[in-house]
N, CA and C atoms as a LAMMPS dump frame, in Angstrom:
ITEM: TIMESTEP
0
ITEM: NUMBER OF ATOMS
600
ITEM: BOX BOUNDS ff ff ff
-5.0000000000000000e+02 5.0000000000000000e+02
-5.0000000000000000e+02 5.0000000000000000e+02
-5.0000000000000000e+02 5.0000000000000000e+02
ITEM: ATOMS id mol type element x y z
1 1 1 N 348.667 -251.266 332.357
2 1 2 C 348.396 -252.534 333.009
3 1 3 C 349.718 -253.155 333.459
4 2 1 N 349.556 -253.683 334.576
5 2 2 C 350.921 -254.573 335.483
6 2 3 C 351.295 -255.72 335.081
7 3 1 N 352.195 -255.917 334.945
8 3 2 C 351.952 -257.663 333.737
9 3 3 C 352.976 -258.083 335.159
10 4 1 N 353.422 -259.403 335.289
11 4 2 C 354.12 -259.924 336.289
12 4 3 C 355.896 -260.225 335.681
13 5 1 N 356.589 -260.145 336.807
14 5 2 C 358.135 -260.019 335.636
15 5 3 C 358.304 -261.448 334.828
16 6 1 N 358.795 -261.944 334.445
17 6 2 C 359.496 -262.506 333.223
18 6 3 C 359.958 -263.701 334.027
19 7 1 N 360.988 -263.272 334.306
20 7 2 C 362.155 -263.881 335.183
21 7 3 C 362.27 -263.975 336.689
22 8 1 N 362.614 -265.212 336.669
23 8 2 C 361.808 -265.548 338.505
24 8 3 C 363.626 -265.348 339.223
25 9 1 N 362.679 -264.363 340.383
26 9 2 C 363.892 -264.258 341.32
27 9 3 C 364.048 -265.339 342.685
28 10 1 N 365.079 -265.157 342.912
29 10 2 C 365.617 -266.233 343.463
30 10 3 C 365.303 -266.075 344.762
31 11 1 N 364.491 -267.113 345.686
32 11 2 C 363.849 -266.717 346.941
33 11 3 C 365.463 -266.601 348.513
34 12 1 N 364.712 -265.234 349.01
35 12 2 C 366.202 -264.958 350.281
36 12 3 C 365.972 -266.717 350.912
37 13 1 N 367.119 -266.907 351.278
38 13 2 C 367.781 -268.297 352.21
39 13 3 C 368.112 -267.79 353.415
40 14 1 N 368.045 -268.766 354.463
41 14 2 C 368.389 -268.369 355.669
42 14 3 C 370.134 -268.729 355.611
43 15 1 N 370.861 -268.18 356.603
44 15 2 C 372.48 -268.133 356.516
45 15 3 C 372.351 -269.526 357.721
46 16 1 N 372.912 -270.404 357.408
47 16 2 C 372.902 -271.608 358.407
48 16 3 C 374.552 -271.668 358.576
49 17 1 N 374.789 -271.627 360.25
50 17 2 C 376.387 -271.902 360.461
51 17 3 C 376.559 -273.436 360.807
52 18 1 N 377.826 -273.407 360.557
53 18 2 C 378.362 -274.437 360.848
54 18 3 C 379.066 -274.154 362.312
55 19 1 N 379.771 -275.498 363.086
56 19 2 C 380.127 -275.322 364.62
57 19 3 C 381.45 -274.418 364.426
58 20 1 N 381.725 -275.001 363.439
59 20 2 C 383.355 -273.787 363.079
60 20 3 C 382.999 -272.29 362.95
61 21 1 N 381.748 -272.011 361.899
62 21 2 C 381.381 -270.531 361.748
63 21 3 C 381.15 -270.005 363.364
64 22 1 N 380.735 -270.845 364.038
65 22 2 C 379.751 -270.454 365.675
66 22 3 C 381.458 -270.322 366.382
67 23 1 N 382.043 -270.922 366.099
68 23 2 C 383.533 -270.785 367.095
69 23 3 C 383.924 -269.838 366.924
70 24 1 N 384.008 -269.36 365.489
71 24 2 C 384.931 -268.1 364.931
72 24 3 C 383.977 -266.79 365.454
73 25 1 N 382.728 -266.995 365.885
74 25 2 C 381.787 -265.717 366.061
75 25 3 C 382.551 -265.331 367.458
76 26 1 N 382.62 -266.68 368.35
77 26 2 C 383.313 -266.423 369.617
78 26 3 C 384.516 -265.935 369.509
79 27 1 N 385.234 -266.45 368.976
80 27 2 C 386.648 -265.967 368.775
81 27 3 C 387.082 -264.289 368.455
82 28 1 N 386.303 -264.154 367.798
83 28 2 C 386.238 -262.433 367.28
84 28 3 C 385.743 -262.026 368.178
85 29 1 N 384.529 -261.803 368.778
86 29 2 C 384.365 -261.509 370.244
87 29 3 C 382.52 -261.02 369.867
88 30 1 N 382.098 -261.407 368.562
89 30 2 C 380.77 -261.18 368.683
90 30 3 C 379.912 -262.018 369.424
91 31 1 N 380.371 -263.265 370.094
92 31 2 C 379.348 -264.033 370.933
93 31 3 C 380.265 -263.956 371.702
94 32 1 N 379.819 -264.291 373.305
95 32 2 C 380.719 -263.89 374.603
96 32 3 C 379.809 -265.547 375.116
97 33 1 N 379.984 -265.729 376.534
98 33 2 C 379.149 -266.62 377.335
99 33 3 C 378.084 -265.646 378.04
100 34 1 N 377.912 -264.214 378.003
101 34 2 C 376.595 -263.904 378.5
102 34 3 C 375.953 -263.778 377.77
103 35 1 N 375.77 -264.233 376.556
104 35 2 C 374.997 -263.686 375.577
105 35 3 C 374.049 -264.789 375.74
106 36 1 N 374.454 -266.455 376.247
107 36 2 C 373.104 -267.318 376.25
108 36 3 C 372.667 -267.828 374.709
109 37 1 N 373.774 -268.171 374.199
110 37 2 C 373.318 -268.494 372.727
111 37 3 C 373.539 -269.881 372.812
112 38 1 N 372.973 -270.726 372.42
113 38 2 C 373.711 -271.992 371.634
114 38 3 C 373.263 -271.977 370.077
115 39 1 N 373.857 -273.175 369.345
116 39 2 C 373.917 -273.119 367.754
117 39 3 C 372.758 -274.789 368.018
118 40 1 N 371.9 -274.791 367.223
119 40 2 C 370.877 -275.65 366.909
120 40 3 C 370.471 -275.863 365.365
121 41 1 N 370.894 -276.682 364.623
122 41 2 C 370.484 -276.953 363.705
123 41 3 C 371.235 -276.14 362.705
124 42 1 N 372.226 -275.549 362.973
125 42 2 C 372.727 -273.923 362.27
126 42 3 C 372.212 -272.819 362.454
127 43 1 N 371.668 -272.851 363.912
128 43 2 C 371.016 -270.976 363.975
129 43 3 C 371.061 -270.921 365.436
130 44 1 N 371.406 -269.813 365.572
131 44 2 C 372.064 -269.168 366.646
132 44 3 C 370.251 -269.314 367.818
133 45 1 N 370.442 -270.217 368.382
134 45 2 C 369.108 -269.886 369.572
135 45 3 C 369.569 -269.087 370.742
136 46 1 N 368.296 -268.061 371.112
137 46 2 C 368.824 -267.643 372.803
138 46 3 C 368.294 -268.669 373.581
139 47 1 N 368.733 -269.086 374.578
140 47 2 C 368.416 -269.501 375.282
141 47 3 C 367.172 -269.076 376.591
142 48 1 N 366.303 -269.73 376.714
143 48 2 C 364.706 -269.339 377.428
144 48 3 C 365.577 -268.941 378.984
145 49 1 N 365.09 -268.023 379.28
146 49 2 C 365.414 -267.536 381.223
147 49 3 C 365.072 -268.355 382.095
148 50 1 N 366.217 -268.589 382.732
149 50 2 C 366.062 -269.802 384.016
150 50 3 C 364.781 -269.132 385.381
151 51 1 N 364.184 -269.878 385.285
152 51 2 C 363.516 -269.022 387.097
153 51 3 C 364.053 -269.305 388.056
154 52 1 N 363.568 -269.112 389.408
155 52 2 C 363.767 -270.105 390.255
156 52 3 C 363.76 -271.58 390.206
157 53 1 N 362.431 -272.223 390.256
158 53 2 C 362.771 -273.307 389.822
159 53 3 C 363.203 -274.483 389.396
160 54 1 N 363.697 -273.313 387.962
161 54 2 C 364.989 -274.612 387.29
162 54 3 C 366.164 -274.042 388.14
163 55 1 N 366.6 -273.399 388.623
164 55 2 C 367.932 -273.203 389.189
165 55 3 C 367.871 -274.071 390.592
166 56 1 N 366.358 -274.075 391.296
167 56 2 C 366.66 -275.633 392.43
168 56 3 C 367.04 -276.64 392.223
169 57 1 N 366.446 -277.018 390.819
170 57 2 C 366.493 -278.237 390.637
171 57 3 C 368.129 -278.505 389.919
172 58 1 N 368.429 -277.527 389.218
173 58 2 C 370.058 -277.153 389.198
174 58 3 C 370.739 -277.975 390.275
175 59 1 N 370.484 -276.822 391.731
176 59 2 C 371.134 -277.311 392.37
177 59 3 C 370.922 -278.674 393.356
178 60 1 N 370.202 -279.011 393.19
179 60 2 C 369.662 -280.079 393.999
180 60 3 C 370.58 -281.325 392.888
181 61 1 N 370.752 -281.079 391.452
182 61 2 C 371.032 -282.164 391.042
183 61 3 C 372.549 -282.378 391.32
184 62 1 N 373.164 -280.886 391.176
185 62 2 C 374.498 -280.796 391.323
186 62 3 C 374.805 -281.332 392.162
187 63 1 N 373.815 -281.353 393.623
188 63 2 C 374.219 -282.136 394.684
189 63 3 C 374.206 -283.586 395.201
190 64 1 N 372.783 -284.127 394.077
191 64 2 C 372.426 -285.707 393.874
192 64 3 C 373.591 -286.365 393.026
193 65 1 N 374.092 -285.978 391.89
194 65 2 C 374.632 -286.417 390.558
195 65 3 C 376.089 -287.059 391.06
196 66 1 N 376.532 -286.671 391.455
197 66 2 C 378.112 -287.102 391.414
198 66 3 C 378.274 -287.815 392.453
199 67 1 N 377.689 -287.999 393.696
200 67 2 C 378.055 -289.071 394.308
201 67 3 C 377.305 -290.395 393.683
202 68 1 N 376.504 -290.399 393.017
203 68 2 C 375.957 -291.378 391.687
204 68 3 C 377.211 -292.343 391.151
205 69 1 N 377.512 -290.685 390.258
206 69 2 C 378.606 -291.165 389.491
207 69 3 C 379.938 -291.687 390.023
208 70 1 N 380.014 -291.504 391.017
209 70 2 C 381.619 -291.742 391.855
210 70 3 C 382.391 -291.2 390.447
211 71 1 N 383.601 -291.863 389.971
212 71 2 C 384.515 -291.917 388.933
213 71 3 C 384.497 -292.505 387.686
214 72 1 N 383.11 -293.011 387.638
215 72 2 C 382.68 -293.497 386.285
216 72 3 C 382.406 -292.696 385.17
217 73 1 N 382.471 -291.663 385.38
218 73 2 C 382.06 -291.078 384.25
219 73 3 C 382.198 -289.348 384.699
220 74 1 N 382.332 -288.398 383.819
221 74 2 C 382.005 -286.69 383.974
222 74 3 C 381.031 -286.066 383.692
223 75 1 N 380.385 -285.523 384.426
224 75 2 C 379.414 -284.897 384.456
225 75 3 C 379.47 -283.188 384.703
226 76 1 N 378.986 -282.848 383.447
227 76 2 C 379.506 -281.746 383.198
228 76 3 C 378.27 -280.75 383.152
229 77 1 N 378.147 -279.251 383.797
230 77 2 C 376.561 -279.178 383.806
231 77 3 C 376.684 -277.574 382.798
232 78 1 N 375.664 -276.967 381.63
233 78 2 C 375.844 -276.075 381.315
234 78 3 C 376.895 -275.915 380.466
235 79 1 N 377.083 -276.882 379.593
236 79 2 C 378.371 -276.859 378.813
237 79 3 C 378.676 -277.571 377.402
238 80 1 N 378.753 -276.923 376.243
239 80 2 C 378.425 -277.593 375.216
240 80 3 C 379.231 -279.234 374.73
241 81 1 N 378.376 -279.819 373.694
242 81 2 C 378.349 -280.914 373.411
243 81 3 C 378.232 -280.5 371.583
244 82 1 N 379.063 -281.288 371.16
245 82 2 C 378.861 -280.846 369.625
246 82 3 C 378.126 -282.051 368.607
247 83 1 N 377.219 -281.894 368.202
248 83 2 C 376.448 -282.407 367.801
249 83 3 C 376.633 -282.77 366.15
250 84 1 N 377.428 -282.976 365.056
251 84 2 C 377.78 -282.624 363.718
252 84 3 C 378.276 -281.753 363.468
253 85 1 N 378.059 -281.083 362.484
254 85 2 C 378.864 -280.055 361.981
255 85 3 C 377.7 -279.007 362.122
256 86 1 N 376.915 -278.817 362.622
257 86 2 C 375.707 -277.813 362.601
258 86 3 C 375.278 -277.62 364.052
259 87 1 N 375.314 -278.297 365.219
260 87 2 C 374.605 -278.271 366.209
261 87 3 C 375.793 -278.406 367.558
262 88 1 N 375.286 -277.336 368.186
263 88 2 C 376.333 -276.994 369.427
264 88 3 C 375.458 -277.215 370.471
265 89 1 N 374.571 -277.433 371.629
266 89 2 C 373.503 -277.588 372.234
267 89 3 C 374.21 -276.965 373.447
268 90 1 N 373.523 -276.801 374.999
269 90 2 C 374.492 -276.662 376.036
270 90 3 C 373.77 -277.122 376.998
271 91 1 N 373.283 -278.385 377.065
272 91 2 C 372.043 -278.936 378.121
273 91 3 C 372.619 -278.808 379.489
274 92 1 N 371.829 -278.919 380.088
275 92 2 C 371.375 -278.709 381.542
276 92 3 C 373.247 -279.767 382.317
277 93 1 N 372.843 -280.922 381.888
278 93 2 C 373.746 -281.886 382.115
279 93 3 C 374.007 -282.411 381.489
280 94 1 N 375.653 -283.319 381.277
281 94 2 C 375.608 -283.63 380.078
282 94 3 C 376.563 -284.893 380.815
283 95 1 N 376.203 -286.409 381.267
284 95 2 C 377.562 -287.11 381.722
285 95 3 C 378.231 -288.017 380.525
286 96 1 N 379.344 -287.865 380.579
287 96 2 C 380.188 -288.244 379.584
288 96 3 C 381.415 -289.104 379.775
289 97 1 N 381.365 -289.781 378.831
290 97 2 C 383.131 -290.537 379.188
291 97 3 C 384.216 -290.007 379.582
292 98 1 N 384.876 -290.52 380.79
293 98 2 C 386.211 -289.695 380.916
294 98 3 C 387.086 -289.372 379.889
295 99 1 N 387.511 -288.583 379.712
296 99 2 C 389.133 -288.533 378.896
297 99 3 C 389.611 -287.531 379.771
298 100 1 N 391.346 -287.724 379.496
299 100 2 C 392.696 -287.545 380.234
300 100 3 C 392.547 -285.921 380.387
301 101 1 N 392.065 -285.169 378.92
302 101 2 C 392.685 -283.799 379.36
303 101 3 C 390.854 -283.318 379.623
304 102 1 N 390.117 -284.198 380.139
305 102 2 C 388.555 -283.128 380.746
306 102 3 C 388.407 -282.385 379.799
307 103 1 N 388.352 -283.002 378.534
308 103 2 C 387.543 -282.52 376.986
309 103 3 C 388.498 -280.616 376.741
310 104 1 N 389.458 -280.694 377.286
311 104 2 C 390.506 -279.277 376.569
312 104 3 C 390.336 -279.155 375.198
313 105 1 N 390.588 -280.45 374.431
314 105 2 C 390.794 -280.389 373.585
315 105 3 C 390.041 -279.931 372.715
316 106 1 N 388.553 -280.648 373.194
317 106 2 C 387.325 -280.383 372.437
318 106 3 C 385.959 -280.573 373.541
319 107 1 N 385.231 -280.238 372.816
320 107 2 C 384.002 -280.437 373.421
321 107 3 C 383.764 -282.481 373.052
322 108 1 N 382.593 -282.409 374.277
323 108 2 C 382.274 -284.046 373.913
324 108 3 C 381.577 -284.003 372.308
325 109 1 N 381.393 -285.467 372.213
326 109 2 C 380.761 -285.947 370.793
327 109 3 C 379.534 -286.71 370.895
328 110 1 N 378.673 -287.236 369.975
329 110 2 C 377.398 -288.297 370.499
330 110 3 C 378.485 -289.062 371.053
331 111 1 N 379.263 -289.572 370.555
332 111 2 C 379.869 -291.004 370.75
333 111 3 C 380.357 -291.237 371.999
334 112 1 N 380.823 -289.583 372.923
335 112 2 C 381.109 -289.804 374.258
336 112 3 C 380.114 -289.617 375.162
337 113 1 N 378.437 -289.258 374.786
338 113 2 C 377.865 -288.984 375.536
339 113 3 C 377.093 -289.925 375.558
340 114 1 N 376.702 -290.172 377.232
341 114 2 C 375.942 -291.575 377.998
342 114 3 C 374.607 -290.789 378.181
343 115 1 N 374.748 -289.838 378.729
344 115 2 C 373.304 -288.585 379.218
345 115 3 C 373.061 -287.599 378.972
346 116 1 N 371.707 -287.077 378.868
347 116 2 C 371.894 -285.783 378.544
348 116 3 C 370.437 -285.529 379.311
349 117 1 N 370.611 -284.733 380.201
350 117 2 C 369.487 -283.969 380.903
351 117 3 C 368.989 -282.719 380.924
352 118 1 N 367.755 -282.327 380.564
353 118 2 C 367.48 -281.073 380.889
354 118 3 C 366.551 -280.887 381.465
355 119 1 N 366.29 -279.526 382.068
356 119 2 C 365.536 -279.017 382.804
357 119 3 C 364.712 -278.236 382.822
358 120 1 N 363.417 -278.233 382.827
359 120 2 C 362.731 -277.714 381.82
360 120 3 C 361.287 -276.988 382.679
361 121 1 N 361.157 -275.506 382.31
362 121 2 C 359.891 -274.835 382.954
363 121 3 C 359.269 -273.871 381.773
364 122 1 N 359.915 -272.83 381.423
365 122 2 C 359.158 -272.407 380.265
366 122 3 C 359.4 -273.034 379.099
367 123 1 N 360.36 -273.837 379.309
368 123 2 C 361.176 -274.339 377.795
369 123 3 C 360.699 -275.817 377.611
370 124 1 N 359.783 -275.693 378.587
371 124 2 C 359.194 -277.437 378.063
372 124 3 C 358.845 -278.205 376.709
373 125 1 N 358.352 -277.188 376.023
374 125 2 C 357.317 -277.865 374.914
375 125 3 C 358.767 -277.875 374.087
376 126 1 N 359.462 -276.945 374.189
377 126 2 C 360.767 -276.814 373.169
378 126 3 C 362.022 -278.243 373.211
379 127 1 N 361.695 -278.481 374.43
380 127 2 C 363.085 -279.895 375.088
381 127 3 C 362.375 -280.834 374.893
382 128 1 N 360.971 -280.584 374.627
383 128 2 C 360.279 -282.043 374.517
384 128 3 C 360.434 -282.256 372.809
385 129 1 N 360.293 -281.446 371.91
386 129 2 C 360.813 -281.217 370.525
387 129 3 C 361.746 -281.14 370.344
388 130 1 N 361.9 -280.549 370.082
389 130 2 C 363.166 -279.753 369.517
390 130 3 C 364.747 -280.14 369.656
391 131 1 N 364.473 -280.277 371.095
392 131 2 C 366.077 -280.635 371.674
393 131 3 C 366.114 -282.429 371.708
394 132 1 N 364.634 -282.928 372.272
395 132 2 C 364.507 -284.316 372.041
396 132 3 C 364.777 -284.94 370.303
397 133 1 N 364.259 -283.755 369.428
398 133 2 C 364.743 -284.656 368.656
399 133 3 C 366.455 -284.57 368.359
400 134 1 N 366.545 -283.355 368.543
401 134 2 C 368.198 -283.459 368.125
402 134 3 C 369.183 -284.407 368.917
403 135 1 N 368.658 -284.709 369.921
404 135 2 C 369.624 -285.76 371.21
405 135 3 C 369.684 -287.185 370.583
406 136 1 N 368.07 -287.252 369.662
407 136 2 C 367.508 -288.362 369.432
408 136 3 C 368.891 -288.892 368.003
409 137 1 N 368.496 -288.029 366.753
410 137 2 C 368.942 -288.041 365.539
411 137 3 C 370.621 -287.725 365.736
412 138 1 N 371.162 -287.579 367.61
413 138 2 C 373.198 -287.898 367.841
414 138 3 C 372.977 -289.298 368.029
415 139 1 N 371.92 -290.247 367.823
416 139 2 C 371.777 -291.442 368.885
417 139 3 C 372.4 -291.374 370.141
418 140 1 N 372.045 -290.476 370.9
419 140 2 C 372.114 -290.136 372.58
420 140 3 C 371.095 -290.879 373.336
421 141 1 N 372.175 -292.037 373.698
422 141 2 C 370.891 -293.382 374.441
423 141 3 C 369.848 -293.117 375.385
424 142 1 N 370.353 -292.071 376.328
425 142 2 C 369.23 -291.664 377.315
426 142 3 C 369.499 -290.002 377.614
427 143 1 N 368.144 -289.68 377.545
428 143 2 C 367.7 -288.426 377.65
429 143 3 C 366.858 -288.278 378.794
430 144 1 N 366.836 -287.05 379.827
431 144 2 C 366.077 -287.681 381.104
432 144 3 C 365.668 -285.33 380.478
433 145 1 N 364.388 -285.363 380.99
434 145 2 C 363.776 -284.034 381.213
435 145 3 C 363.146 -284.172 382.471
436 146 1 N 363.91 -282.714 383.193
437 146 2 C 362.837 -282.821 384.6
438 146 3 C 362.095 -281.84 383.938
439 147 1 N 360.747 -282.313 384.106
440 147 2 C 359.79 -281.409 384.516
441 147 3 C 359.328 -280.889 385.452
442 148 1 N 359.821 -279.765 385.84
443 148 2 C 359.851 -278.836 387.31
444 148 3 C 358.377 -278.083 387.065
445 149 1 N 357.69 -277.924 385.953
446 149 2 C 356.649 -277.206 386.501
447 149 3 C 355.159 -278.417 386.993
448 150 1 N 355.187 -279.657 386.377
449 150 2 C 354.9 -280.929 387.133
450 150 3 C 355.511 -281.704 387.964
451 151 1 N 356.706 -281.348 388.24
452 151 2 C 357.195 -282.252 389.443
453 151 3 C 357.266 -283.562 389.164
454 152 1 N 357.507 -283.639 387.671
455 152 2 C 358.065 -285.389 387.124
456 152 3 C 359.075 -285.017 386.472
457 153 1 N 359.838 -286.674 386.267
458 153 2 C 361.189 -286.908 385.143
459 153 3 C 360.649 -287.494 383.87
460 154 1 N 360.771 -287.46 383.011
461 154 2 C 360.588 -287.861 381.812
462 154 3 C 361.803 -288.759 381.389
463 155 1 N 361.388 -289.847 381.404
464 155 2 C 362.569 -290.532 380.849
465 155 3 C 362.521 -291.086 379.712
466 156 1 N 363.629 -290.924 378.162
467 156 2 C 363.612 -291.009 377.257
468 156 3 C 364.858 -292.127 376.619
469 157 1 N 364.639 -293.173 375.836
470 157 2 C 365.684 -294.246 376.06
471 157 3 C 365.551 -294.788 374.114
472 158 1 N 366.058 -295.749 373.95
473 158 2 C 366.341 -295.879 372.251
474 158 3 C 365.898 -294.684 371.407
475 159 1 N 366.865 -294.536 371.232
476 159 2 C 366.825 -293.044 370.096
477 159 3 C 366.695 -294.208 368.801
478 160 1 N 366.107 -293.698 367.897
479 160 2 C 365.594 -294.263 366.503
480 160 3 C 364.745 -293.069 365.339
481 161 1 N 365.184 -293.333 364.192
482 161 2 C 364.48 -292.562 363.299
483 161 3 C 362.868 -292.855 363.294
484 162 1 N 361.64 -291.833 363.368
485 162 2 C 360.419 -291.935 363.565
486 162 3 C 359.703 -292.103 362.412
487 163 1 N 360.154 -290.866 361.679
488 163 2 C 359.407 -291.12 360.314
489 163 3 C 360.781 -290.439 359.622
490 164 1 N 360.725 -290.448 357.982
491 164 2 C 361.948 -290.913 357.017
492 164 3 C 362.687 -288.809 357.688
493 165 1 N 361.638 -287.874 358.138
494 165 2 C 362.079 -287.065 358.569
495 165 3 C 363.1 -286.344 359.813
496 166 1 N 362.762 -287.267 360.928
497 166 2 C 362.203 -287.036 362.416
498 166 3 C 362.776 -288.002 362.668
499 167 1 N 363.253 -288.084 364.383
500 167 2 C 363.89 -288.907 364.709
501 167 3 C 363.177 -288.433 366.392
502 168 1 N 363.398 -290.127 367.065
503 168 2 C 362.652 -289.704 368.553
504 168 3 C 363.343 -290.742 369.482
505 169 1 N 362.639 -290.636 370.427
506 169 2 C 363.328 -292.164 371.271
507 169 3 C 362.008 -293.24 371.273
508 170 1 N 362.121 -294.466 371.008
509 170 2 C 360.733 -295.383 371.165
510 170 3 C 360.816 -295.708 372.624
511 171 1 N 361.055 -295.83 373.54
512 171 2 C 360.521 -295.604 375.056
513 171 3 C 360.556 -294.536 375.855
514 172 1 N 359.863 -294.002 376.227
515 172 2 C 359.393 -293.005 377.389
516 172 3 C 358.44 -293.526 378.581
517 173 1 N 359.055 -292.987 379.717
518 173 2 C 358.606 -293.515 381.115
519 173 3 C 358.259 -292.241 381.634
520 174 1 N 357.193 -291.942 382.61
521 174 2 C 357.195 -290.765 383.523
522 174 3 C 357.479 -291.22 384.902
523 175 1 N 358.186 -290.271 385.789
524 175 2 C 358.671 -291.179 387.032
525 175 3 C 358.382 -289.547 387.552
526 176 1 N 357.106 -290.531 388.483
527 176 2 C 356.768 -289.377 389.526
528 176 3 C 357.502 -288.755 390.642
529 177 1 N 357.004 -287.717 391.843
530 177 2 C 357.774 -287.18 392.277
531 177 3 C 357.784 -288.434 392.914
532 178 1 N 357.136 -289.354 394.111
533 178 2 C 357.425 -290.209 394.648
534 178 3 C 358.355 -291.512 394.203
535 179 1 N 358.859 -291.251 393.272
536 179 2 C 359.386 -292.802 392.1
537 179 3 C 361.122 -292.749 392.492
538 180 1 N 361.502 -293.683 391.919
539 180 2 C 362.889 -294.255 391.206
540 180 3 C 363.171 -294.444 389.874
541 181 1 N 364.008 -294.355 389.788
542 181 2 C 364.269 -294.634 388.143
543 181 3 C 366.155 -295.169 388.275
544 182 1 N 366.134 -296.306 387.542
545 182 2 C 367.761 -296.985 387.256
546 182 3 C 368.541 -296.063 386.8
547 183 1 N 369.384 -295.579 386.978
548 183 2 C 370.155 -294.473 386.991
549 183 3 C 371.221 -295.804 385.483
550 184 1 N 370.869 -294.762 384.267
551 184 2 C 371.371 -296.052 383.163
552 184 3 C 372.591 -296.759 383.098
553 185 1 N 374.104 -295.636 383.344
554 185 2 C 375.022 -296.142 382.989
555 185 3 C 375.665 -297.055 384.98
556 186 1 N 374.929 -296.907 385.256
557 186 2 C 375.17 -297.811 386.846
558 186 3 C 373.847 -298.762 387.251
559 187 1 N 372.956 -299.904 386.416
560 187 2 C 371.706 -299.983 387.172
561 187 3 C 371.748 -300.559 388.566
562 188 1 N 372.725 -301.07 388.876
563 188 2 C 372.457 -301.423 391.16
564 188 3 C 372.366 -299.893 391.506
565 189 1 N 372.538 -298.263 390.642
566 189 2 C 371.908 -297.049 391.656
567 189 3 C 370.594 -297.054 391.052
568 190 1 N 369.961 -296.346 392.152
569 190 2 C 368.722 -296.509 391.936
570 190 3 C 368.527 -294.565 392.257
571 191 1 N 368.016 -294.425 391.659
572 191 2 C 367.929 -292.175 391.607
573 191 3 C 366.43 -292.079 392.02
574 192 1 N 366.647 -291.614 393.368
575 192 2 C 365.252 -290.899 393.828
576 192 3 C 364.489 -289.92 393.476
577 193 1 N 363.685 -289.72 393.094
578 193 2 C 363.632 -288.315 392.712
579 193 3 C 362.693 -287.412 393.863
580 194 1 N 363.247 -288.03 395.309
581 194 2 C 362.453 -286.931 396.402
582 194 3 C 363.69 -286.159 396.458
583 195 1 N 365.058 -286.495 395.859
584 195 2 C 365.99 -286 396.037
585 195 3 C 366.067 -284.324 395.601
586 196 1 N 364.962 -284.484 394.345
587 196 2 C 365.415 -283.189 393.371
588 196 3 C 363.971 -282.644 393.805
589 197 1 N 362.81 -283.71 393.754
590 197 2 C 361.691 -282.842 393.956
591 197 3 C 361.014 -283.669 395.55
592 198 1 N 361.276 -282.807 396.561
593 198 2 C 360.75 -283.429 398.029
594 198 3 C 359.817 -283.068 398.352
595 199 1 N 358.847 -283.672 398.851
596 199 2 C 357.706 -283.44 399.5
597 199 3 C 357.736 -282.383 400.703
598 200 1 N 357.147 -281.442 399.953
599 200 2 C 356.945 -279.859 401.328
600 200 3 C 355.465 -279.754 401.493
């Protein structure tokens, strides 16, 4: 007869990195930039495949965004943002406070980031979670998601803890394709969005 063991073994743990462990992976040369990784929470995510799509709306923003911004601010697209000591993200857009050496030194921080946009077609349900909450719990004041496979912006504004777990933003707006929306850190611009999504 099988009796059960004695002595309780100790259940496997997942290996969670830190942004330093994720640097040093680069550094040695086991993560490259084609590999499409960012660090989330301490675990290495791939990143979902761009379609068409999100790469219009890419470029359509690349081409809306900065005359916005004139010199107020950098806007940086595809490029990480460090989030604590656990979370590296690499959103879509990211506009940020100037500094002198264009972040050499380091990547931005919550504290320098004004925006954070992404762009979103298969990766929707994931940016609406996942990444919303982590933007939420840097207190990252505004979070904007295009939704390219509806042809709206999602706009996301006071980041606040939801429940003692979870953290979210308490206002959300949808701004259709026909709409405007106050472009936050300038409100006299006003951001079209026939700009990114036009009537064909």
């Amino acid at each position: 007869m099988m009796t059960a063991p004695t002595s309780s073994m100790p259940m496997p743990q997942k290996l969670r990195l830190t942004v330093k462990d994720y640097h040093r992976l680069v550094d040695l040369g086991f993560l490259s930039e084609d590999d499409h990784i960012e660090l989330i929470r301490g675990e290495l995510m791939q990143m979902a495949a761009k379609g068409t799509a999100h790469e219009t709306c890419i470029t359509r923003l690349l081409r809306a965004l900065p005359p916005i911004l004139g010199d107020r601010a950098t806007l940086r697209c595809q490029a990480p943002i460090t989030l604590g000591f656990d979370g590296e993200p690499e959103p879509d857009f990211a506009i940020v406070q100037n500094q002198d050496d264009d972040y050499e030194s380091a990547h931005p921080t919550p504290a320098a980031t004004l925006l954070v946009i992404e762009v979103a077609d298969s990766s929707l349900e994931y940016d609406r979670t996942v990444k919303l909450s982590l933007y939420a719990e840097a207190m990252i004041p505004h979070y904007w998601l295009f939704n390219v496979s509806d042809r709206i912006l999602e706009v996301y504004s006071e980041p606040a803890p939801i429940t003692l777990a979870q953290f979210g933003y308490l206002n959300r707006r949808i701004i259709p394709t026909t709409g405007c929306v106050e472009f936050p850190l300038c409100p006299e611009q006003v951001f079209d969005l026939a700009l990114v999504f036009p009537n064909v």
